[in-house]
N, C-alpha and C positions, 0 to 999 in steps of 0.2 A: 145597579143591582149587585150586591153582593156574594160571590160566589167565589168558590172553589173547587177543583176541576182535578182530579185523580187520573191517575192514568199507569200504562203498566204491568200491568195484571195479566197473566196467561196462564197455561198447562204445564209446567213442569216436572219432572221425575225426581223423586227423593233421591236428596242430597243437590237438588240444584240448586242455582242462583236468579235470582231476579232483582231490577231496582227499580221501583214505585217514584214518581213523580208526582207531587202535586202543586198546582199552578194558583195562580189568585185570579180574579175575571172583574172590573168595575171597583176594586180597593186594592192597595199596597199591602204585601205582607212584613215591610220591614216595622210597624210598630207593635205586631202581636208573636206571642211564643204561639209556635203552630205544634199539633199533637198529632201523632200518629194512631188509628183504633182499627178493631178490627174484629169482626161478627161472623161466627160458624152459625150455621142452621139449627136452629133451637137453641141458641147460648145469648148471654147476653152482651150488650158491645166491652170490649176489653181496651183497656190503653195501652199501648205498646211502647209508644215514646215521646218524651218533647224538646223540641229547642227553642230557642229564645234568640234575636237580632242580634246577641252578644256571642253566639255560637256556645253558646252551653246549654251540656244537654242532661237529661232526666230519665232513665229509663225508667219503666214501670213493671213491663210483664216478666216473673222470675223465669218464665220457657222459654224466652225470646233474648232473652239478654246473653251475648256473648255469639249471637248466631245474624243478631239486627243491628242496623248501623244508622240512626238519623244522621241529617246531614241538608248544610247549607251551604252555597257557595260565598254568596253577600245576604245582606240582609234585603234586599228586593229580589233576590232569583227565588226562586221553587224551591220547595222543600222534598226530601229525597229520602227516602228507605232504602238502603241496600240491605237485601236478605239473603241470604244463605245456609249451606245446609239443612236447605229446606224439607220438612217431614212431612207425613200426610194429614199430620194435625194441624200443619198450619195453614189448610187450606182453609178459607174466609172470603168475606167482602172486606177490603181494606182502603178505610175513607178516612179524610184529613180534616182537621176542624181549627177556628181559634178563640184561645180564651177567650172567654163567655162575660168575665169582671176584673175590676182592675186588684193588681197590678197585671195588666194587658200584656207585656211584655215579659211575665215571668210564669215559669212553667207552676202547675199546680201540684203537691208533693202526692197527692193521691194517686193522681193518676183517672178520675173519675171522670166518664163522659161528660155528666152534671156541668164539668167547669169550663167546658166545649161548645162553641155553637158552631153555625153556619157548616155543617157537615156537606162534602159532595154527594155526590150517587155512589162514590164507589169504583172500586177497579175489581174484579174478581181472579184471586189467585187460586189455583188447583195445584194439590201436591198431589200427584198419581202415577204409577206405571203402567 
């Protein structure tokens, strides 16, 4: 069974850090570009970021960028979000997916959930004091 597995996620106080894990369960992640999303309460899912077996990456969200870090070690370990300077807007459910069609192994420019499947549950991050 195909799955992926987040992990992660806590209470933080603005301006901290945290780093998101997500794992594969039943398939290898090293043939798909894995994306990063991430869903506030009444919003719609946003893409945050993506990398590809080749370690190249894509970011997407223009709030995120410069504060979010995807990241692989090889092309079979976990795929990783370092976050930082974390605000209270960026609290969310933040779950990992992988391209949805080929080219499987290459990030989509949009940035569109749409080009995403097999999403986890989720790791839930809190930016609060």
């Amino acid at each position: 069974q195909v799955q992926l597995v987040e992990s992660g996620g806590d209470l933080v106080q603005p301006g901290g850090s945290l780093r998101l894990s997500c794992a594969a369960s039943g398939f290898t992640l090293e043939y798909y570009a894995i994306g990063w999303f991430r869903q506030a309460p009444g919003k719609e899912r946003e893409g945050i970021a993506c990398i590809n077996s080749n370690k190249e990456t894509t970011y997407y969200a223009e709030s995120t960028r410069g504060r979010f870090t995807i990241s692989r070690d090889n092309a079979k370990s976990p795929v990783y979000l370092q976050m930082n300077s974390l605000k209270p807007e960026d609290t969310a459910v933040y779950s990992c997916a992988i391209r949805s069609s080929p080219p499987l192994d290459y990030c989509s420019n949009s940035g569109s959930p749409y080009d995403y499947e097999y999403y986890g549950q989720g790791t839930q991050v809190t930016v609060s004091s």
